[in-house]
N, C-alpha and C positions, 0 to 999 in steps of 0.2 A: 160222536164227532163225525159230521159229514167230509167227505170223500173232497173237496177244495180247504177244508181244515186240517186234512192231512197232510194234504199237499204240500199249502204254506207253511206248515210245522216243518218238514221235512228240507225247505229249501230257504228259509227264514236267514240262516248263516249266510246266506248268500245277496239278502237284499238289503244294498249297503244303501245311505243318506249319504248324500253328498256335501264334502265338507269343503272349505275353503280352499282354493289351490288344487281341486278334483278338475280333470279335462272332461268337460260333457259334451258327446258328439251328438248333439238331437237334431241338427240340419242336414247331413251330409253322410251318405251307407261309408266305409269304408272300404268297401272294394267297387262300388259303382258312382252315379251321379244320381240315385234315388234318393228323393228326398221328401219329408209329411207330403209335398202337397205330389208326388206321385204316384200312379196306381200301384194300390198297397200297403202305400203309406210307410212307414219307417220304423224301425224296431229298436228299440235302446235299453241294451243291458243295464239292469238294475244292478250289478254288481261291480262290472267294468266302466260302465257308462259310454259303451259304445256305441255306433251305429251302423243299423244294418236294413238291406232293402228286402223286399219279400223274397226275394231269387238267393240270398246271402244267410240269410237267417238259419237254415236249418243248417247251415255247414257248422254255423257258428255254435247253436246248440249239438249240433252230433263231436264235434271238437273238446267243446270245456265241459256238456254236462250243465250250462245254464238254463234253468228251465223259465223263469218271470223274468220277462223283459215289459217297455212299457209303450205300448203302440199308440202311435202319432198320429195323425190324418187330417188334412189340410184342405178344403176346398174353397176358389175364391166365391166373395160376396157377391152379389150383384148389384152394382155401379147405377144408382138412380142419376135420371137427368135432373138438372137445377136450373135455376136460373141464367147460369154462366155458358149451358151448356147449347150449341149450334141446332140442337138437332137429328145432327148427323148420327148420333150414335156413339160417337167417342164421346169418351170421361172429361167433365173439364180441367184442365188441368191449371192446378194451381199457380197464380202469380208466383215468381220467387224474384224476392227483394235484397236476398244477403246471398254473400259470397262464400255460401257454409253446406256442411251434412249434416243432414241430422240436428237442425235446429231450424226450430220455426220461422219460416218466410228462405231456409236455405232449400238445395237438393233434398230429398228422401233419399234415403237408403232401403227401403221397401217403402215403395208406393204403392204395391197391390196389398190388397184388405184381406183374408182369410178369415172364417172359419175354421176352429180348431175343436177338434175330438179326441180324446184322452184316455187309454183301458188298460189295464192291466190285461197281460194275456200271457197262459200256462204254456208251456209247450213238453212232447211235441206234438199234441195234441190241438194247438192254438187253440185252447179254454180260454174264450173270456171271462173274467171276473166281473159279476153283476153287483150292484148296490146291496141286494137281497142275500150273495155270499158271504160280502165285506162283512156284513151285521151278524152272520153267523159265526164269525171266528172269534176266539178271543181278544181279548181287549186287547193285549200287549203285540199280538199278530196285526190286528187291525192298525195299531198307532206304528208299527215297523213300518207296513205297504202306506200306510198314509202320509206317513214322514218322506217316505225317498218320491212317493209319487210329487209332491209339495216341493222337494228339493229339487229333483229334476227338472219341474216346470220353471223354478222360479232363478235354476243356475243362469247364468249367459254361455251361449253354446262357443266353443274354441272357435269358430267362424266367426261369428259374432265378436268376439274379445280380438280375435286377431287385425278384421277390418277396421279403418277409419271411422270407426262409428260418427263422432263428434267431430268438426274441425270448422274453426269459421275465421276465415281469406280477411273479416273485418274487425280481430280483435287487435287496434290499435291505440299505440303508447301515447301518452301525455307527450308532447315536445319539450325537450330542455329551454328550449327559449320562448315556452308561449306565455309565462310568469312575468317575466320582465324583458319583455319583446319595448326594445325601444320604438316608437313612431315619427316619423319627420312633422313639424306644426308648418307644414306648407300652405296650407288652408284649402286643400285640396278638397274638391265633394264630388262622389261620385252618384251617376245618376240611374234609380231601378233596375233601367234599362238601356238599348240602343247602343251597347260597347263597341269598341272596336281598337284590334292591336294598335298601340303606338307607334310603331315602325312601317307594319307591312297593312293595316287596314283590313286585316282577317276578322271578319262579328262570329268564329266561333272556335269552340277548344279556348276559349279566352282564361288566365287567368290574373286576378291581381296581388301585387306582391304586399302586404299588411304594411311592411319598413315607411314607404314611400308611396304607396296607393296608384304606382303604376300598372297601368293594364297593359298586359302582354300576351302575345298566343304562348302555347302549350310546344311540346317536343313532337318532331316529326316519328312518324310510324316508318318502319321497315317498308312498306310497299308504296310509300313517295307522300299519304296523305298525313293526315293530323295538320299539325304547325308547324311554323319556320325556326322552333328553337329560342323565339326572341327572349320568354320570360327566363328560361336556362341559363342564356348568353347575359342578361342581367344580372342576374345572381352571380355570375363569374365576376363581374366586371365590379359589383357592389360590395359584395357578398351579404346583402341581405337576405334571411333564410326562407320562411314563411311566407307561404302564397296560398291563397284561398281561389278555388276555380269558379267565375261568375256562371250564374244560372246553376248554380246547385243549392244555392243560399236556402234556406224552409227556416219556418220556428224550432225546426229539430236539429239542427246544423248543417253543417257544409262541409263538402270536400276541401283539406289543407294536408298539402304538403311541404313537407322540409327538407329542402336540398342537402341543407348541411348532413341532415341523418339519412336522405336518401332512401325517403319512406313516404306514406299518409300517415300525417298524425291527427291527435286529437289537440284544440286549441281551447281550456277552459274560459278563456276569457276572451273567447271570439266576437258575443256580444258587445262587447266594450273595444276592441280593436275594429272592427266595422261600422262602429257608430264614430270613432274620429274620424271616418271618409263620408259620414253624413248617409251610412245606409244603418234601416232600422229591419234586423233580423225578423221581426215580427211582421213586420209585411211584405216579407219579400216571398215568390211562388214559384217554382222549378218549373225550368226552362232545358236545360240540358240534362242528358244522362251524366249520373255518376261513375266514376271509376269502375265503384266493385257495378253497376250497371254493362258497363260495357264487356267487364272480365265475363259476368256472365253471360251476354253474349257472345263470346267465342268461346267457351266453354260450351255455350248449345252448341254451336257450329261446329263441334268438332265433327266431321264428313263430309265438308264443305272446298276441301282442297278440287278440285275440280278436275285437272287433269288425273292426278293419282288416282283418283276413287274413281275416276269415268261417270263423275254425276251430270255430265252433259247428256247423256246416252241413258234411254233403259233398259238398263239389265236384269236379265232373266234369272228369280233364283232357283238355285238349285238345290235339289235334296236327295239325301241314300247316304250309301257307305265312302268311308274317304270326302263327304263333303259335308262335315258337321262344323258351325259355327261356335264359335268360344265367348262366353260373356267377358267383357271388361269387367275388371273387378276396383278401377280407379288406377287409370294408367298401367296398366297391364298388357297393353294391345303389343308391347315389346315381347311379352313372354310368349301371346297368343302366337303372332306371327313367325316366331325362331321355331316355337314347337308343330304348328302345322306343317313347317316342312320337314323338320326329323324326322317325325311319321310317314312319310312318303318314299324314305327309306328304305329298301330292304333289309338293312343289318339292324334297325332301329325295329321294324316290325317282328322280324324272327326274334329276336331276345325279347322282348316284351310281352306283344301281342300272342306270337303265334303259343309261346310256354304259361300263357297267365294261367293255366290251371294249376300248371306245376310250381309256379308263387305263389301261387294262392294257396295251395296245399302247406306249403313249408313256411307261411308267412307267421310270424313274430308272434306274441302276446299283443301287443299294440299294434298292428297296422297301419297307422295313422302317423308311425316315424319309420316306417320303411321302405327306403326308398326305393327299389324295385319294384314292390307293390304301389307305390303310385305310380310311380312312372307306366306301368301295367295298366293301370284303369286308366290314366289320361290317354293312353293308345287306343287302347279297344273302344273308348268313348267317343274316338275322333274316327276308329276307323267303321266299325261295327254298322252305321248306321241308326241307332237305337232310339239317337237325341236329336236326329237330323228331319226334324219336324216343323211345320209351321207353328210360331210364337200363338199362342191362343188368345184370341179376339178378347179386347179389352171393352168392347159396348155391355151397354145394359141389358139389353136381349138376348137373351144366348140362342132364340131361335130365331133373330136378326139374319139373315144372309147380308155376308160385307163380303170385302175383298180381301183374298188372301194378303196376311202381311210377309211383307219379305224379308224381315230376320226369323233365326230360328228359336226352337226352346233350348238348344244349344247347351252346353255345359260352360258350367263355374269350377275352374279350377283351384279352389281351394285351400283345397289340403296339401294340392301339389305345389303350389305357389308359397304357403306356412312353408312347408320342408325343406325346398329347396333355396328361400332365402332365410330361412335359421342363420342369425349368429354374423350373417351378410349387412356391412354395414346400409348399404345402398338396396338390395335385394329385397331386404325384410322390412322395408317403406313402404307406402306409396306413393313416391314418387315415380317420375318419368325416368327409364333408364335408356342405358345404351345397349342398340340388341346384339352389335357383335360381341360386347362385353358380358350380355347373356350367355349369347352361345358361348366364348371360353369359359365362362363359368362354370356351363351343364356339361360341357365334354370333362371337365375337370374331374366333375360330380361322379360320373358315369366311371371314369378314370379310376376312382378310388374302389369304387364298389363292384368294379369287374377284372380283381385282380388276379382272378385263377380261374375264369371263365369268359365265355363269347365277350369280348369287348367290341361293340359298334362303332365307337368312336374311330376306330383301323381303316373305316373308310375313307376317314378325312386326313391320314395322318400320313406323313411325306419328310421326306430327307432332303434337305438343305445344303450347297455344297458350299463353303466359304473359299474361296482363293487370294490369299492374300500373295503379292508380290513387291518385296522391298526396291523402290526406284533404284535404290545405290548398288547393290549387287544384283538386283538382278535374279536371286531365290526367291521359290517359292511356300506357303506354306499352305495344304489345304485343311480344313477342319468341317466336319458336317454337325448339323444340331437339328430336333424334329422340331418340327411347324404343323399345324393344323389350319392355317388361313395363309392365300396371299395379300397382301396391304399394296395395291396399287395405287401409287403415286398419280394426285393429275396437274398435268405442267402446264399452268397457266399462260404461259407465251406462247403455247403449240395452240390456240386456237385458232379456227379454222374464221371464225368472224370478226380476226384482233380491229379492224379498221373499226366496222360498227360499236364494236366494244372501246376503241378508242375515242369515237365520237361521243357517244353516252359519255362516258365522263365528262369530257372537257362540258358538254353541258350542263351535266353536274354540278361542277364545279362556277360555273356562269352563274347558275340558281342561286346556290349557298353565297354570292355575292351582292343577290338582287333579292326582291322579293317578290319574283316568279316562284309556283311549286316546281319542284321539280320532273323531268321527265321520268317514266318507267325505265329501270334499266333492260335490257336484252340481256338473256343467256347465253354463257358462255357457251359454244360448243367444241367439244375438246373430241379430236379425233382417238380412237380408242387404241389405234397402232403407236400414237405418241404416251399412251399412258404406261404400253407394254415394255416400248423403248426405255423410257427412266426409269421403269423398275430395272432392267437386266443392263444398262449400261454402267461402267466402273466408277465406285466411287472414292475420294481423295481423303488418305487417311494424312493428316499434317504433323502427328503426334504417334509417331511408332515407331517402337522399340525392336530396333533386327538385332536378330541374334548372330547374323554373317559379320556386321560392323562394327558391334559391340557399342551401338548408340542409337539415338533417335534422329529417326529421319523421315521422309515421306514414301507412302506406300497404294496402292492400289488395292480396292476392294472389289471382286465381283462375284457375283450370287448365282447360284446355276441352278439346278432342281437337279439331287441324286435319285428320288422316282420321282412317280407321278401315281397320285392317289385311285381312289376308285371315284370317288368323287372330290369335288374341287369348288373351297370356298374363294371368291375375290372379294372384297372390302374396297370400295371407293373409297379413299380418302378426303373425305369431302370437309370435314371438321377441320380446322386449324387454329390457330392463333393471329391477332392482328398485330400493329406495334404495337398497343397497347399492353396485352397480354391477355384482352377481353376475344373467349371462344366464339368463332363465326363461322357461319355454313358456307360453304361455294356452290352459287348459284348456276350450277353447269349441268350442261345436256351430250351425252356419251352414245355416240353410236355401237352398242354393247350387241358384239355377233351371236348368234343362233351355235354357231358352232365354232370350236375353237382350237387351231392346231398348236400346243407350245413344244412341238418336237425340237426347235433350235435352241431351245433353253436346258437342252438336257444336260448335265454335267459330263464332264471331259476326261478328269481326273488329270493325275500327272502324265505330262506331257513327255516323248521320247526327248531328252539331252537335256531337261529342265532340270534341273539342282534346286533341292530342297533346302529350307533354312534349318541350320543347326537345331539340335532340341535342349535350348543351353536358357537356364534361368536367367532372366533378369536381375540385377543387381539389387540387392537389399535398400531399402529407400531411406534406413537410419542407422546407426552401429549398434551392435550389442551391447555398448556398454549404455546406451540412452535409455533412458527409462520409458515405456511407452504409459502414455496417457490416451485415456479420451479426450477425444476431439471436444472442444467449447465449440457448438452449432450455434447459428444467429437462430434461434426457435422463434420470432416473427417472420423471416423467410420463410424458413423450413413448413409453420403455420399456412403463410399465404399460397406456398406450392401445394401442399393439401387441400386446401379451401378448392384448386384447381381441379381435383380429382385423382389428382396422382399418388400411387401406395407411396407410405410413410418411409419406406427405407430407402424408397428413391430420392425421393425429396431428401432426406437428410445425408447421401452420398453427393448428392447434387450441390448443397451446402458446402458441404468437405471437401470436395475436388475443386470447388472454384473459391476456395481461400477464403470462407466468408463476406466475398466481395459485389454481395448485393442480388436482386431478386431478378435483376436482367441476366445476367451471369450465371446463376443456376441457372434460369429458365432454359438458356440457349443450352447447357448441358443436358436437362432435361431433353428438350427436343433431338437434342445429336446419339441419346443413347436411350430412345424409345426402345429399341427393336433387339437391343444385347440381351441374350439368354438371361442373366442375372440380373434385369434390369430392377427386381423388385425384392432381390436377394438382400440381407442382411447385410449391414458397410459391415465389413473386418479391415480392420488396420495391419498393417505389415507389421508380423512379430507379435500381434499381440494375442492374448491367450482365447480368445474367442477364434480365432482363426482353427477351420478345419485341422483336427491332427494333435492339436499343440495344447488340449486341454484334458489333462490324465484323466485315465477311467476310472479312477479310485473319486476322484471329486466330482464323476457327476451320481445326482441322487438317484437311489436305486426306485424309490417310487415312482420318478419320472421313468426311467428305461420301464419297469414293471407297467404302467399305462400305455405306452408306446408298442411292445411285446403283445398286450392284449388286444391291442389290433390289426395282429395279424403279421409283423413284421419282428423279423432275429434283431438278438442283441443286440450283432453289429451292423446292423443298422440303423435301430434306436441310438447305440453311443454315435455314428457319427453323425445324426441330424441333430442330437444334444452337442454335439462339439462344434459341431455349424453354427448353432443359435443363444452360444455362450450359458447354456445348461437350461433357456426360458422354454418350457414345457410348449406352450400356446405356441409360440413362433417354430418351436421344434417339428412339432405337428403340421403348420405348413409348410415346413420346410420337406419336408418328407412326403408329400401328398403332391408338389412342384417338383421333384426330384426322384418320380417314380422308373423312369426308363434305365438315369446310372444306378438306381437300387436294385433294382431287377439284374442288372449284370454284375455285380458282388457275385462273387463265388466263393464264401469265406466259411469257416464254421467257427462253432462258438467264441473258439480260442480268437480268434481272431487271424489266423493262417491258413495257407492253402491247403486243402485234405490232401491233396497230391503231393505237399513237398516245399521246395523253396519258392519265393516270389518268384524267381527267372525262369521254375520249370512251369509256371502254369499258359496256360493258355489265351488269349487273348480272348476280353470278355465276348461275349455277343450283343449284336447291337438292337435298337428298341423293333420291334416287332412292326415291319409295314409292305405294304403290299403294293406292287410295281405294275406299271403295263406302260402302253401307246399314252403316249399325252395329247392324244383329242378327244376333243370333249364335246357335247351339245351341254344347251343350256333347259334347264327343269324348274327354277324358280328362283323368284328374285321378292327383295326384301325391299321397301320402301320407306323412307323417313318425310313426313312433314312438319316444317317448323324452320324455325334459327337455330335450334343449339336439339344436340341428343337428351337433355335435358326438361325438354317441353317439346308440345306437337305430336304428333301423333306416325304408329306404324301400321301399315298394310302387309300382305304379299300377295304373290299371285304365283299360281299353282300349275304348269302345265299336266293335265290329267286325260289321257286317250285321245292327243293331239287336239285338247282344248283349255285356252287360255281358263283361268278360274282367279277371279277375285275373293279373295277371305280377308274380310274387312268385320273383325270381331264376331259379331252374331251373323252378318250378314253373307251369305256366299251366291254369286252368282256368276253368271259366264259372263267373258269380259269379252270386251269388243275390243275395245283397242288399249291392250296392256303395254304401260308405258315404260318401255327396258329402258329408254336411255336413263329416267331420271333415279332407277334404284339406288342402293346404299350397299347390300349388302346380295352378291349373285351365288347360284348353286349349279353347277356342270356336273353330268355323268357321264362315264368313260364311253366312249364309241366304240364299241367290238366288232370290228370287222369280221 
């Protein structure tokens, strides 16, 4: 038996086939961003099915004792010119005709062409297995390594399964009314060509309604162009549904839309409804761009925002450590940009970066679900320098000289992006998110997994002082609660351009009666001292219960800062609601300072001769002897408040406090108790058995406390986040993960009593762990949004790095010229040390 037949005999138990529901990491190392096509190429346990880069591999066999793993290696093709191609040197790049991934005439999801090499290899000798080995082993050896090699190749890699693979923008439903779409017999005929609206005489964006074969323009765009709205305002006025867009007509169809479903459908019987207006589908030849045509064009364009990106200006890129570009992975630029500034951090780099040897040593069986170990490599990825390269030359000649490109080879976050929106409804998409909604996300994250060591997040995290004082007596009561962001309000009547802004509209308003376009609006500019104001000025409570009068009266809210952070996040509140209850951006411009004094804002506390309000319960809201019920919710409110974005237990408290009485009515609750600690806490009803306390320990199940317990948290702690969430394990679990700071101050033991003695001899808890100085601040980076809504558009930041501005726009990193502070979303200050 040759000396590779021993081998395989020896480690055979160990080279598993991969079966259905096996995770196979063959794209992406687990501790780095090395992947087939990097030097070295990629190593994948044939047992585990992991992966690992050349620099990772021998930890990984000196650890388990794996010896066959199966080595990857990737080199790109090279890109002939064609017919299509300029000359230049660039690839031509394919027309795309659908609004899709991953399906022919949509986007690629890999565009570049590889080259792929495949070997068995021994360690830790790295013995490759030659063909000439393979045939000297026995049979049953050979069909083991042939089988897992054949599996491996042909699993789909967890990157692969987790991404968007397939998704196409144009699979559209049949209309309900395109079967028996009534027509008018007006004797109308319409002509090839030469349209033009009915109303305002626009020859484009034309569409005609099927009902009645009037031609009408299309709806106006957000930036004043498209149409006057006429075919829209038709449909109102008619309500006839189906409208076909002229100049889209072909022998293969046409763009239709249906107001009623407020979609593009599909019309089977379009032929036959176009020929009662006397047009013959068969001869007719595109004239204008389609819908999903135009979708795709600002889907190319996303970098095209001009002032944010500074595409006016050329910018210099840059490369090293600290300026590593991040790939979009498909709306991802939210996570890119929250996480390049985390890293800029020092509490973020010491826990991470500066220990990754010492996670990496104590890291899991899997890797690949622990979240300190990614968190660890996205760091060192972003600071290290390693990836912070020029993108490699996409021409057919590799000994071409071209010009360097200005994005990088930059990292794809991955596996960090799988882990961290696991289980997340919104998170584990790919959709466009909200980045401050990221950031309390990952503090949240960090929050759970840094519960007996260095926690970073103490940077951000600050006491809040609440003052309330009842009008009628005259006490006070104060209460603190921690915050991790401040949410600055911007007071639209404090602008500094109201006149201008007042002109714009009333023109506005002139257009929308005429069929003039309209004019561009001007931004607002909101002085930044007026935005400081309404955050820290008193707000009117009209529904508060003092405990000095024994009723409800009106009371005074005002907000102070008990410290001040080391660092300090602000949120522009630039998102809102209109009357409608349709989300809108405010288009405003913030003169947002370099440096920033909130020393007036500091808290007071109780004042000398100031009388505190009783600490006397509020009255029971039902008698004892009523029987409490669940609440009957209108669940199509409740529904529509969700559709909004808002957590589900809000929405259904929202429901419950406003009597059932309609979806304006919650809403306005909703907006009045964004900001309440519990805002997203479980509805308990007064008295009833879900309420904290009042649900005996004997009836909650012992397997939920036992799962609860295994993560790390006492008994009584597990019972009272079970008694919180009326015994539902999942909810309990968030409940307890949101309610880490009062858990930490329990001082109870098993029994559920003080080890010292009676309730009255113990001590007063201690309060959540935060760190205080001066509240002035300079400003270190800002987070930028473009679009209408946090839901589409796209995010930047910019980075101040050794007293220079830096743009980190996905792959792209370059020095910025002129970094636009006013128009940010989302700002980061560090403390001034005098």
């Amino acid at each position: 038996m040759t000396e590779v037949s021993e081998i395989l005999m020896s480690v055979l138990s160990t080279i598993r086939v991969p079966r259905p529901g096996d995770r196979v990491h063959k794209d992406e190392c687990a501790f780095s961003f090395s992947s087939p096509e990097s030097e070295g190429g990629l190593y994948v346990c044939m047992n585990s099915f992991l992966g690992y880069g050349s620099k990772y591999v021998d930890r990984h066999h000196a650890k388990t004792g794996q010896r066959a793993y199966l080595h990857i290696t990737r080199t790109r093709k090279t890109q002939k010119e064609d017919d299509t191609n300029s000359g230049s040197g660039d690839p031509p790049k394919k027309k795309l005709t659908r609004l899709a991934i991953g399906i022919e005439g949509g986007f690629d999801v890999e565009q570049d062409q590889y080259e792929e090499m495949v070997k068995v290899v021994l360690f830790p000798d790295r013995r490759e297995l030659t063909s000439e080995d393979l045939a000297s082993v026995p049979d049953f050896v050979r069909e083991r390594v042939s089988l897992s090699m054949a599996g491996l190749l042909a699993a789909d890699s967890v990157s692969h399964t987790l991404q968007v693979q397939q998704w196409d923008g144009e699979v559209r439903q049949e209309s309900k009314h395109a079967a028996e779409l009534k027509q008018l017999n007006n004797g109308l005929k319409i002509p090839p060509s030469g349209w033009r609206c009915d109303v305002c005489d626009l020859q484009e964006n034309l569409w005609m309604n099927l009902t009645d074969g009037k031609i009408l323009c299309g709806r106006r765009y957000f930036d004043g162009t498209g149409g006057n709205n006429h075919a829209l305002l038709h449909y109102q006025q008619s309500g006839y549904p189906l409208a076909v867009k002229l100049g889209t007509i072909t022998p293969d169809g046409a763009d239709v839309y249906s107001y009623d479903e407020d979609d593009m459908v599909l019309d089977s019987k379009l032929p036959e409804h176009l020929a009662h207006y006397g047009i013959d589908m068969m001869t007719m030849e595109k004239t204008e761009r389609t819908m999903t045509e135009l979708e795709i064009a600002v889907n190319q364009r996303v970098g095209e925002w001009e002032v944010i990106q500074e595409s006016g200006t050329t910018l210099r890129p840059l490369w090293g450590p600290g300026l590593t570009g991040m790939k979009n992975l498909g709306n991802s630029c939210y996570l890119n940009s929250v996480m390049q500034v985390l890293f800029t951090i020092p509490d973020f780099q010491t826990k991470y970066v500066s220990k990754i040897d010492k996670i990496f040593d104590e890291v899991p069986a899997d890797p690949t679900q622990d979240f300190k170990t990614q968190v660890a490599k996205l760091g060192y990825g972003l600071l290290s320098g390693e990836y912070s390269k020029p993108a490699p030359d996409l021409g057919g000649d590799p000994n071409t000289s071209t010009e360097p490109r200005d994005d990088q080879v930059g990292i794809a976050p991955r596996m960090f992006k799988a882990l961290v929106g696991r289980g997340h409804p919104e998170f584990s998409t790919s959709r466009q998110q909200d980045a401050q909604e990221f950031l309390l996300h990952f503090i949240n994250m960090v929050e759970r997994n840094c519960r007996s060591d260095m926690n970073p997040t103490e940077a951000f995290r600050f006491l809040v002082e609440e003052k309330i004082v009842c009008q009628q007596s005259q006490k006070a009561k104060y209460t603190q609660r921690v915050d991790y962001m401040v949410q600055l309000p911007v007071p639209m009547d404090q602008a500094s351009n109201m006149e201008e802004l007042q002109e714009a509209e009333c023109q506005r308003e002139e257009a929308e009666s005429s069929v003039a376009p309209p004019p561009s609006a001007p931004r607002a500019q909101i002085p930044f001292a007026a935005c400081l104001a309404a955050l820290s000025e008193p707000e009117t409570l009209t529904d508060f219960w003092s405990s000095a009068v024994q009723a409800k009266t009106t009371a005074t809210k005002t907000t102070r800062f008990a410290s001040f952070p080391d660092h300090l996040v602000i949120q522009i509140k630039k998102f809102t609601f209109g009357l409608d209850w349709v989300p809108k951006k405010l288009d405003v411009s913030i003169d947002i300072p370099d440096t920033l004094d909130l020393s007036a804002l500091s808290a007071m506390g109780q004042q000398p001769g100031e009388e505190l309000l009783p600490e006397v319960a509020p009255p029971p809201l039902m008698t004892p002897d009523v029987e409490v019920k669940a609440p009957v919710l209108d669940d199509s409110t409740v529904s529509q408040l969700c559709e909004m974005g808002f957590p589900l237990e809000a929405c259904r408290k929202a429901v419950y406090y406003t009597g059932n009485t309609g979806i304006d009515a919650a809403m306005n609750w909703v907006m009045g108790h964004m900001d309440d600690p519990d805002f997203s806490a479980p509805l308990v009803l007064p008295g009833s058995s879900s309420a904290p306390g009042t649900t005996p320990t004997e009836n909650i199940p012992e397997e939920h406390l036992a799962t609860i317990i295994s993560m790390g948290f006492s008994r009584d702690q597990a019972t009272r986040a079970l008694r919180a969430t009326n015994n539902v394990l999942e909810r309990a679990v968030d409940w307890i993960f949101s309610h880490l700071d009062d858990l930490e101050s329990m001082d109870v033991s098993e029994g559920g009593r003080s080890e010292g003695g009676s309730e009255a001899s113990r001590e007063p808890p201690p309060g959540p762990r935060v760190r205080d100085g001066p509240g002035k601040y300079e400003l270190f980076a800002f987070i930028s949004h473009m679009g209408t809504s946090t839901m589409c558009g796209h995010y930047v930041c910019h980075i101040k790095k050794d007293q220079q501005w830096v743009i980190f726009n996905d792959q792209k990193v370059c020095a910025s010229e002129k970094p636009p502070k006013d128009l940010g979303y989302l700002y980061f200050y560090r403390r001034v040390v005098e």
